[in-house]
C-alpha positions, 0 to 999 in steps of 0.5 A, spaced: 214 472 759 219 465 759 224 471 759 222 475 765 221 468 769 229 467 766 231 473 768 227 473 776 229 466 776 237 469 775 235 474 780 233 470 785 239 465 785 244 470 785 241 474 791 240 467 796 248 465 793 250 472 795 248 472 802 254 467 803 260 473 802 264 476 806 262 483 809 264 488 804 258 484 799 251 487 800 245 487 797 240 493 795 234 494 795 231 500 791 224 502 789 223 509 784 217 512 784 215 518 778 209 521 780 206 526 774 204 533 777 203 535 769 207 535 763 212 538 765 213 536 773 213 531 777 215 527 783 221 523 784 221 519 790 224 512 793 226 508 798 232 503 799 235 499 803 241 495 804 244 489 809 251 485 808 248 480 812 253 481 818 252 488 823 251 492 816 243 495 816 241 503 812 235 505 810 234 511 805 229 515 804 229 520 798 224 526 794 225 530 790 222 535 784 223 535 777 221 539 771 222 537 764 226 543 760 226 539 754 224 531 752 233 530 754 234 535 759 231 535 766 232 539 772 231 536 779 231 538 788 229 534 793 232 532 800 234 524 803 234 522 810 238 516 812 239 512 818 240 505 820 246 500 823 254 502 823 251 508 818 250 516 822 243 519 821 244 523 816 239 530 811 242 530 804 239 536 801 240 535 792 240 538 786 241 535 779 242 537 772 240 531 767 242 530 760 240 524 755 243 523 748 242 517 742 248 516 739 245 510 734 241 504 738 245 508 744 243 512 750 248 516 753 245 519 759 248 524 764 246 526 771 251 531 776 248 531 783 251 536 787 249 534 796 249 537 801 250 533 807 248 534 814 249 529 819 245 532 826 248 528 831 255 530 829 254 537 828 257 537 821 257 540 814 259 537 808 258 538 801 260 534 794 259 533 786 257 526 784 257 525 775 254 519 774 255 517 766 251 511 763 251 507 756 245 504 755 243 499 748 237 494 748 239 487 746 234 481 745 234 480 754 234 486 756 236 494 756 244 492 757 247 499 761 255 500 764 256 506 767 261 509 773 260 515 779 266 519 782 264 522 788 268 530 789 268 531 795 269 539 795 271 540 802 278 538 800 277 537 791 278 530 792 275 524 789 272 520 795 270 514 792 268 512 785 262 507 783 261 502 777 256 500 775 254 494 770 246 492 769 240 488 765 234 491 766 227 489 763 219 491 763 216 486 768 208 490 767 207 495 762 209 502 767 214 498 771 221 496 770 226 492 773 234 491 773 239 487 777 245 491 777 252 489 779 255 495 783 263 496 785 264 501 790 271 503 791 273 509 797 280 512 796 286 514 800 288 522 799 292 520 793 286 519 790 290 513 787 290 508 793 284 504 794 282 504 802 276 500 801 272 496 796 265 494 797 260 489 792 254 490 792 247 487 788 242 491 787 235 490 785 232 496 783 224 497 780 222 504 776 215 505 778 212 510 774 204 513 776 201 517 770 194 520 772 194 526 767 194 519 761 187 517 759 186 511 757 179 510 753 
């Protein structure tokens, strides 16, 4: 208990000092909710929200269908919607392919997303392949995990932009999870080597898993 006060009280501090940055900084708020259809299927949804504290407003809303081929390996569709300030509305259609695998204490999991995306008020198509690779080990505060995504723009089979991820997760009740992430987003020219843009952002993420099909006696 004394841990996750210490924990919710960093997380509280870095967020309110946080605010003060300049515009490229944002804080995310995302919640995750996984709904058991069965055992093999369930309902993955959430919702996010970002804001730099300046003229920077998004909502994102996100559902999708998974099924477990195996305890490591999982399939997944869905659609998202996003909108908000300075961000053009947007239907994202996906697909994922999501693979975990235990080296010792370490988790290695993988997800490859492909996206289509449909932007309604420009008229326009675009599609691309996010790889996102996560190391994952438990130490004495918390799940520690570092990871990156690149994203393949495949109209012209470039990197776009790339994100790194650094995070400390912990349980705050038996079927929910927190995790206070760092998250360096960087845009790229065509090169694929010059950085254009580089954006920082905190992000306070919650896992909430419902489970109707356990019996508790």
């Amino acid at each position: 208990m004394k841990r996750t006060i210490f924990f919710l009280t960093i997380l509280f501090y870095l967020l309110s000092s946080y605010s003060a940055y300049a515009q490229d900084n944002m804080v995310w708020f995302h919640y995750f909710n996984k709904f058991k259809l069965s055992y093999k299927f369930s309902i993955d949804s959430d919702i996010g929200y970002r804001n730099d504290f300046h003229d920077l407003a998004r909502w994102q809303f996100r559902s999708g269908l998974k099924y477990d081929l195996t305890e490591d390996f999982n399939i997944r569709a869905g659609i998202m919607y996003v909108q908000g300030q300075s961000t053009n509305q947007e239907l994202r259609f996906y697909q994922d392919l999501i693979y975990k695998a235990r080296i010792g204490e370490v988790i290695i999991a993988n997800r490859l997303r492909f996206e289509e995306q449909y932007f309604p008020t420009l008229n326009k198509t675009s599609y691309r392949l996010r790889f996102n690779p996560m190391m994952k080990f438990s130490t004495e505060i918390g799940l520690l995990s570092a990871g990156v995504e690149p994203f393949i723009n495949l109209d012209g089979f470039k990197v776009s932009s790339n994100r790194m991820y650094f995070g400390i997760t912990r349980y705050f009740t038996k079927n929910t999870l927190i995790t206070l992430q760092y998250i360096r987003e960087s845009s790229y020219s065509r090169t694929e080597v010059d950085t254009i843009n580089s954006s920082h952002m905190i992000r306070i993420k919650i896992d909430h898993m419902l489970n109707p099909l356990r019996i508790v006696k």
